[in-house]
N, C-alpha and C positions, 0 to 999 in steps of 0.2 A: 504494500500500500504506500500510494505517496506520502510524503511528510504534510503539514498541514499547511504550510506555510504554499507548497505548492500546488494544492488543491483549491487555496483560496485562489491563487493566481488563473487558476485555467477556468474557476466560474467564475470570474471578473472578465476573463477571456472570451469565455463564451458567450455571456451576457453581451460584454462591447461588439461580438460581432453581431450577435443576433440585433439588434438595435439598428445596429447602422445600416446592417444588409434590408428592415424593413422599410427603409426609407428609400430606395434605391435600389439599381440593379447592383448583381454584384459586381466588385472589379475583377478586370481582368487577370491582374495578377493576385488573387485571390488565394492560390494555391501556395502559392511563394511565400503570402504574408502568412499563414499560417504556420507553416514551416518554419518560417522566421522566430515568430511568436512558440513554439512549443520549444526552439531549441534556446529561447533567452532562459521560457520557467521549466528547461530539463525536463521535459513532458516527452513518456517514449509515444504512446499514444492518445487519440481522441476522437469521437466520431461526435460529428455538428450534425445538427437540422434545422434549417431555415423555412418556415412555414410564413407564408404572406398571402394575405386577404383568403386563408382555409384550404391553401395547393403550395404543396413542399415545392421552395425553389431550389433546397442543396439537400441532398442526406447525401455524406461521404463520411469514410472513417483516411484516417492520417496515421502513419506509424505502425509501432508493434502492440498487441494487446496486453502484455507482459514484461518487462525486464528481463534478461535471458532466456526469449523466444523469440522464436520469427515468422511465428504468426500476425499476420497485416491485418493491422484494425477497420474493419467494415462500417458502415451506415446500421448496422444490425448489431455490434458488439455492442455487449453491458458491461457497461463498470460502475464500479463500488463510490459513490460519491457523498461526502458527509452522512449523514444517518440514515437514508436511503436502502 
């Protein structure tokens, strides 16, 4: 399990993307910033969904679903997030 410190980080994450992405399309380099963004808060993976006016505009997953796997994290992978 992550540390807590960066689990705050990636729902603060997920939050600012999902926000901004409802206000707009996404950008193009979209994929990039994510990446960006998971390797500043050491995030091995994450799967987003972007849901606008009730029709998913993104479900992807990014990365590994585990630490010492390489298993690639889906639109369908669950993870363990705060109390959850």
């Amino acid at each position: 399990m992550l540390p807590a410190r960066l689990r705050a980080g990636l729902l603060f994450f997920v939050s600012a993307v999902a926000s901004s992405a409802l206000g707009q399309e996404l950008p193009k380099d979209f994929d990039a910033y994510v990446e960006r963004t998971m390797k500043t808060f050491q995030v091995p993976g994450l799967s987003i969904a972007v849901v606008k006016d009730g029709k998913v505009v993104l479900a992807k997953g990014y990365g590994i679903t585990k630490l010492g796997t390489t298993n690639p994290a889906t639109s369908d992978t669950l993870f363990g997030i705060a109390s959850n």
